[in-house]
C-alpha positions in Angstrom: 0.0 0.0 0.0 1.9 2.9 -1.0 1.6 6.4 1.2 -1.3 9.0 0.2 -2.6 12.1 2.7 -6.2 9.7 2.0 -4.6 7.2 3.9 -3.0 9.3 6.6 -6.6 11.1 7.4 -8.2 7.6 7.4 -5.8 6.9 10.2 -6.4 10.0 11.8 -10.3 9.5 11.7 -9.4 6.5 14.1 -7.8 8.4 16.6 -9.7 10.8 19.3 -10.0 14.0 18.1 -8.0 16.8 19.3 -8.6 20.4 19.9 -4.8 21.0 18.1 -2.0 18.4 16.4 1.4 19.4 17.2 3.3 17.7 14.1 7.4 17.1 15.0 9.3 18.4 12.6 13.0 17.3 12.4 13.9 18.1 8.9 14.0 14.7 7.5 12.3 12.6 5.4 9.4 10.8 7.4 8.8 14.2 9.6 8.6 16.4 6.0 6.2 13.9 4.5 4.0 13.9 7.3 3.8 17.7 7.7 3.2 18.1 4.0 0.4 15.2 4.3 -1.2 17.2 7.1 -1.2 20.4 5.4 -3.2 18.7 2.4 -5.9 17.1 4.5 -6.2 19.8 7.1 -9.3 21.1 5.7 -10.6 18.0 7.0 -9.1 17.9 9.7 -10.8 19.1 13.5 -8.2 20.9 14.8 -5.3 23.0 13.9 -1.9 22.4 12.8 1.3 24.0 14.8 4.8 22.3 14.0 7.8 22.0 16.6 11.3 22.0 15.5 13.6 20.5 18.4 17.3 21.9 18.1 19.5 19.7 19.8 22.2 21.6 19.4 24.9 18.3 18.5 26.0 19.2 15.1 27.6 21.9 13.3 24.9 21.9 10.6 21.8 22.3 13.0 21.0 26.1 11.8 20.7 24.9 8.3 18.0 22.2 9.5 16.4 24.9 12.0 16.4 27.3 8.7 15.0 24.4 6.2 12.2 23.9 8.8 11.1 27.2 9.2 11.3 28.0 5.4 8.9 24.6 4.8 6.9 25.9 7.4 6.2 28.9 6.0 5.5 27.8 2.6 2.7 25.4 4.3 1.4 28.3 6.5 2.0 26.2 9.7 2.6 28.0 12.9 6.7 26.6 13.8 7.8 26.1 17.6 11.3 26.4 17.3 13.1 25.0 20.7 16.7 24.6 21.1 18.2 22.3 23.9 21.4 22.1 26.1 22.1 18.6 26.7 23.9 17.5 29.5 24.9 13.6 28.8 25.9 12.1 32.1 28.7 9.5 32.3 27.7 6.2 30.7 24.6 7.7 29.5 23.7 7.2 26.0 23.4 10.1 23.6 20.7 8.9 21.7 18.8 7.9 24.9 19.4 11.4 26.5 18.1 13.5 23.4 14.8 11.2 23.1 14.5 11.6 26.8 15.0 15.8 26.6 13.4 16.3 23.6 9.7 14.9 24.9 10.5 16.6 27.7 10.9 19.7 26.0 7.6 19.2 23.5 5.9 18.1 27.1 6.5 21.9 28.2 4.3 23.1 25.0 1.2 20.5 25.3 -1.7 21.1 26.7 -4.8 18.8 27.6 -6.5 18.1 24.5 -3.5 18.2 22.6 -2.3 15.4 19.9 1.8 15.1 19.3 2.3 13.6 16.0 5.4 12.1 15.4 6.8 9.9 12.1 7.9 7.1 13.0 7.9 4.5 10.7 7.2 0.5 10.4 11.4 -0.1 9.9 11.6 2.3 13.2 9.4 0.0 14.9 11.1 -3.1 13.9 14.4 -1.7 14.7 13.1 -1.0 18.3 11.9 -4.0 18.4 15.3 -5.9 17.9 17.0 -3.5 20.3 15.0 -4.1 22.9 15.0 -7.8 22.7 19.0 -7.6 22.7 18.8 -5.6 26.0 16.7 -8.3 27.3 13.4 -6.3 27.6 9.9 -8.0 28.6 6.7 -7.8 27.0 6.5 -3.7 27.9 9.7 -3.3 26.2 8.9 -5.4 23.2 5.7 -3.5 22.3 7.8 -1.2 20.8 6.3 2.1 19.7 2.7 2.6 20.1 0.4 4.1 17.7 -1.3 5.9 20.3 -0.7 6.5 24.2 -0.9 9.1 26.9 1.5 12.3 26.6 1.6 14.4 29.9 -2.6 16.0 29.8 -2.1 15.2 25.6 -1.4 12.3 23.4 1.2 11.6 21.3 0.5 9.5 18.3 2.3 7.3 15.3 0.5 7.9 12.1 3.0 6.0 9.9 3.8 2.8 11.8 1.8 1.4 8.8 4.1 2.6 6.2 7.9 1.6 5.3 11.1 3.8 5.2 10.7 3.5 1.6 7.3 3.7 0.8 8.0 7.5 2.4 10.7 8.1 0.1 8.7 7.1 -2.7 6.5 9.2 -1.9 8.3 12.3 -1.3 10.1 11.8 -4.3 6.7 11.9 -6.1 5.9 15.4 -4.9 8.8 16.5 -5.2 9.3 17.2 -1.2 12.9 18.8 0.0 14.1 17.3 3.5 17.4 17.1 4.7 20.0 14.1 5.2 21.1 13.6 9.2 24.8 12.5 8.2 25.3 10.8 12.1 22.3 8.3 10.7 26.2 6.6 8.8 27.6 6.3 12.8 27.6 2.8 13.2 28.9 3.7 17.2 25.3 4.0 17.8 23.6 0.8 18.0 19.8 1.8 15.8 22.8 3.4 13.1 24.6 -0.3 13.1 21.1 -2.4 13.0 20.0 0.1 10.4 22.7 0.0 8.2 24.4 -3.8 8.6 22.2 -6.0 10.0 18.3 -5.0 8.5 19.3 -5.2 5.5 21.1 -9.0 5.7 17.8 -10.0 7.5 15.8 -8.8 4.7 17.5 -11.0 2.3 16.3 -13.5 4.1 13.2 -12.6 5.1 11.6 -9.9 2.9 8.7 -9.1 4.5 11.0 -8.7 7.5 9.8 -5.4 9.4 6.0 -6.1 8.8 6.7 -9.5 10.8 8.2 -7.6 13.7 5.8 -4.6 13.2 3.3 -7.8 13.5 5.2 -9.6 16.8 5.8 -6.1 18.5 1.3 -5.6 18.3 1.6 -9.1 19.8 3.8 -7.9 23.0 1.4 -4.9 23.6 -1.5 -6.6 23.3 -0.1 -9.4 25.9 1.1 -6.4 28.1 -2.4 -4.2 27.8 -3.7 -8.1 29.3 -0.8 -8.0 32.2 -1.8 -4.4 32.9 -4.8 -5.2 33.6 -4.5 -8.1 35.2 -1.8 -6.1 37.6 -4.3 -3.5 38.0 -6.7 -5.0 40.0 -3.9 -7.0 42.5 -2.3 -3.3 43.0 -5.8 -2.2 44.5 -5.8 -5.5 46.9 -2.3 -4.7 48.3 -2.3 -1.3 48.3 -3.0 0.8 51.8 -2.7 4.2 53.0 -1.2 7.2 51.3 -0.6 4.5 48.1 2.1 2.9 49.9 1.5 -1.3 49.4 1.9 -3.8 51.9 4.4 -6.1 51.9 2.9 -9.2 53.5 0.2 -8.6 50.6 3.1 -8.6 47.8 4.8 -11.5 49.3 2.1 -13.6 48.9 1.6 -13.1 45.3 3.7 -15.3 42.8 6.6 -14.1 41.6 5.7 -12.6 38.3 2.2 -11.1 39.6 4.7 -9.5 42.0 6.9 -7.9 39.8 4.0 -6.8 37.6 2.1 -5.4 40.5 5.3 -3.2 41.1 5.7 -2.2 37.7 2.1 -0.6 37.8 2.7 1.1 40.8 5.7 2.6 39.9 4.4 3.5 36.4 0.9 5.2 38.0 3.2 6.7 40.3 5.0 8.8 37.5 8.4 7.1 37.9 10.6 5.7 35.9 10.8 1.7 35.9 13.3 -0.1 37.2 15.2 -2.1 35.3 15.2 -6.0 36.1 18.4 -6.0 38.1 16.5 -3.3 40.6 13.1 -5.2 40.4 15.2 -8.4 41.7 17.0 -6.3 44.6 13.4 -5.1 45.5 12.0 -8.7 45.8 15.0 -10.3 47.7 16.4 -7.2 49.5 13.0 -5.7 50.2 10.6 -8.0 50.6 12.3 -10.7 52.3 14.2 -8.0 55.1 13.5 -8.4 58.5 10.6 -7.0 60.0 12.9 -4.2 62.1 15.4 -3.7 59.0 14.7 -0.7 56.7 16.1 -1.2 53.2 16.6 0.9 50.3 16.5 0.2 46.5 17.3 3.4 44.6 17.4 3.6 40.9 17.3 6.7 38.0 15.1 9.5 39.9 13.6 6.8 42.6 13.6 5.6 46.1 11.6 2.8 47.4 11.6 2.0 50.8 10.2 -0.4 53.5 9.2 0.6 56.9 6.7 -1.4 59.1 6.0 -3.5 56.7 5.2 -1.0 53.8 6.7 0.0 50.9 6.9 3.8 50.1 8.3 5.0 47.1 9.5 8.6 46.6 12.0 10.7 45.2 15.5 10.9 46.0 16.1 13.0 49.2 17.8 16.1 48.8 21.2 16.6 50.9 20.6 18.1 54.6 22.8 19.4 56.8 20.7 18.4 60.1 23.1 21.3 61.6 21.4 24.2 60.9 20.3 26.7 62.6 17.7 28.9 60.8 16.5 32.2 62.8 13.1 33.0 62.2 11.1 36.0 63.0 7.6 33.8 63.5 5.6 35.8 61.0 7.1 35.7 57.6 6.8 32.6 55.8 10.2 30.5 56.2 11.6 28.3 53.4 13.1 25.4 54.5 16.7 24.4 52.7 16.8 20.2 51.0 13.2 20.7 50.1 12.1 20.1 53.1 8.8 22.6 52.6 7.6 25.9 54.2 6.8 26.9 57.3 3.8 29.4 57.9 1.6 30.3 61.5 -2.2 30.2 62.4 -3.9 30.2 65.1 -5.4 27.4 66.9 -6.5 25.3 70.1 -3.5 23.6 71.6 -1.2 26.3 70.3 2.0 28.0 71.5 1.4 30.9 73.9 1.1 34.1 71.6 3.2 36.2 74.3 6.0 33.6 74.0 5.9 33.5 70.2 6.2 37.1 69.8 8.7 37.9 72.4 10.7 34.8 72.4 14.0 34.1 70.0 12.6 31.4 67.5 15.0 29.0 65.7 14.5 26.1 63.5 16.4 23.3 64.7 16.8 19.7 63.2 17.7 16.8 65.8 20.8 16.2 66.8 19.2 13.3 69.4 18.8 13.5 73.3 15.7 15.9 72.7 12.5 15.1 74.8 8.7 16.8 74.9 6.2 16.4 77.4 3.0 16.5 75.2 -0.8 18.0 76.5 -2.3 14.9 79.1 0.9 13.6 79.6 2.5 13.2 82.9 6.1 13.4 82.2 8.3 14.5 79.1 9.4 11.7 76.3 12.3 11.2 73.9 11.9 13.0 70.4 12.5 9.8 69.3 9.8 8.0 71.2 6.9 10.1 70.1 7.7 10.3 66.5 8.5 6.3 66.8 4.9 6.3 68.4 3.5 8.4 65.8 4.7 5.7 63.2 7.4 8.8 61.2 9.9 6.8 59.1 13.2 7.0 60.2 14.3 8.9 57.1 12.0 11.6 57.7 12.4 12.2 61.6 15.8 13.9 61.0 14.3 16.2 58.6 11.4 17.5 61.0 11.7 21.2 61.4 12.1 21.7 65.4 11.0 25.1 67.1 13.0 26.3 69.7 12.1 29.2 71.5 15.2 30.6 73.9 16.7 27.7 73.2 14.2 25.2 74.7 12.4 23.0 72.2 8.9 24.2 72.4 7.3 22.6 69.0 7.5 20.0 66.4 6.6 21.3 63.0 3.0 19.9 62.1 3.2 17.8 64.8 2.9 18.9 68.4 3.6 21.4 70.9 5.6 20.8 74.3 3.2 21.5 77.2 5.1 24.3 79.2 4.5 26.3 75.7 0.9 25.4 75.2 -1.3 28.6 75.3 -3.4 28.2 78.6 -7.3 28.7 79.7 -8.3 27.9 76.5 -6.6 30.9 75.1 -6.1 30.7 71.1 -2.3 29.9 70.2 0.0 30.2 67.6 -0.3 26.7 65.2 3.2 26.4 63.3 2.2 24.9 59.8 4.4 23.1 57.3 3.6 22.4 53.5 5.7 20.9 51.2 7.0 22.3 48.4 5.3 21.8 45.4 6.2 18.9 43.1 9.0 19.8 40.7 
């Protein structure tokens, strides 16, 4: 079946409608083929047409394919997004992983709900990712590939072409005469998709000529067996799940292996993190699940921590450095941002509050514990250990260092959000000042 714009808005016409398609627009081939489709059909089309240019800012020549894709824009009378990226490749990061990765981030900024990201990928891109994937030993999730439609941030990001080959593209932008530029780093064979692409497709296609249909064919075979473990997953994450989403671990250990691992993989993935890879997924299920009952074990990976504590898991992201040191003054009426991300503390007033007299002629720090310190809290007898109440209050231990303390002439008189000591408690029923702290807002 050879390319038309017919085809592409038939495609289309299966796909929800959006209130605008943002087309990406390398410079290339596919991406000016898909463009110039849209621009044909977009008279019957229910939304408008922007185009995003993504300047990664890795070659010499990437003015020339900024310049070519505003020119072809113009010609088509499509709004262009033009965005230019400074990539930072950490050590042992790949290059090609890190510019996917910051380029949807980038296009993520510009999306809004309703939204439709078109990209052209093709069905030799799919069978290429297919084949990488199953080298780097990927499941079912992995092996799905690309698919034709998913979620994008509040949009969707969609794959028009997967239908269509590399060359039934070319054939057709050699038909209308279409300009598009030539990547030369596509001739790297360092990168692995450039060495599959170039050495090894074609040999297999010798072989077996209908060669990326088959795996376009096996990789709609893995999604639709993971859309069935999603599912499946779904509903045993609801039956382990508890409080505050954190899941229990007696409720995981009981499920077989795989329904495990699955279960965590949907958590992780509603959770908005990335997943692990199956080296961390292992650590998880021996070094997590199987810990003591008084151990508290950590398995950290890319932008993730998950830990267990009293027989939960909570998952999170990495804490920030703190220096539990400091000493911040605070003048008890201005909002006071906490350092590490710790949040921001603000006053009210309230029952059970500290003594407004005291708070406003006092010398108010912000403390973190250094251990040894105790509070005798309202209908209690005696003081306790810090450590006692928040082990009472069930605070993991990796967030009791971090607990704002108020001191007040350098006598501990509250615990941010928590409680205040009772020789500091505003008496006959007087209103006191209620220290409040919010975290920081996500991001």
């Amino acid at each position: 079946m050879a390319f038309t714009p017919a085809h592409l808005l038939q495609i289309l016409n299966e796909l929800p409608s959006p209130r605008r398609y943002l087309i990406a627009l390398s410079g290339g081939c596919d991406s000016v083929v898909l463009l110039h489709a849209m621009a044909a059909i977009r008279d019957e089309l229910p939304a408008g047409l922007v185009a995003v240019h993504i300047n990664h800012g890795l070659q010499p020549d990437a003015p020339a394919w900024a310049a070519h894709c505003t020119q072809i824009s113009q010609q088509l009378g499509i709004e262009l997004i033009q965005i230019a990226l400074d990539l930072q490749i950490a050590k042992g990061e790949s290059l090609e992983a890190a510019a996917r990765d910051a380029r949807y981030r980038a296009i993520k900024a510009h999306v809004a709900a309703g939204d439709m990201l078109l990209t052209a990928q093709h069905q030799d891109d799919q069978a290429e990712t297919l084949l990488l994937q199953l080298l780097r030993g990927s499941g079912p999730s992995g092996l799905a590939a690309m698919p034709r439609c998913a979620s994008f941030g509040a949009a969707l990001h969609a794959r028009p072409l997967l239908a269509f080959t590399r060359k039934q593209l070319q054939q057709h932008a050699v038909e209308q005469g279409l300009l598009w530029m030539e990547d030369q780093s596509n001739q790297d064979l360092r990168f692995d998709r450039n060495f599959l692409r170039q050495e090894i497709m074609p040999l297999l296609a010798q072989r077996w000529p209908a060669l990326s249909q088959t795996l376009s064919r096996s990789a709609q075979h893995c999604a639709e067996a993971q859309q069935l473990i999603d599912s499946m997953a779904i509903d045993d994450l609801e039956k382990v799940e508890q409080s505050e989403g954190r899941l229990s671990v007696q409720g995981l250990v009981a499920l077989p292996a795989p329904q495990c691992r699955a279960v965590l993989r949907a958590w992780i993935q509603r959770e908005g993190f990335q997943l692990p890879d199956t080296r961390h997924l292992d650590r998880i299920q021996k070094e997590m699940l199987q810990a003591a009952p008084d151990r508290n074990p950590l398995v950290s990976w890319a932008g993730c921590e998950l830990r267990r504590y009293r027989e939960q898991l909570y998952l999170m992201s990495p804490l920030a450095q703190h220096d539990p040191g400091l000493v911040l003054s605070w003048d008890g009426e201005t909002p006071l941002q906490l350092p590490a991300n710790l949040g921001l503390l603000t006053t009210g007033e309230g029952d059970q509050g500290i003594d407004p007299a005291t708070w406003q002629n006092g010398n108010i720090e912000i403390r973190f514990r250094q251990g040894g310190e105790r509070c005798q809290l309202a209908g209690r007898n005696h003081s306790h250990s810090l450590k006692k109440l928040l082990q009472e209050r069930g605070v993991p231990p990796w967030e009791r260092g971090r607990i704002p303390l108020v001191f007040i002439d350098n006598q501990l008189a509250a615990i941010a959000g928590l409680w205040v000591c009772k020789p500091f408690i505003a008496q006959n029923n007087r209103s006191g000042t209620v220290i409040l702290k919010t975290l920081n807002n996500p991001g």
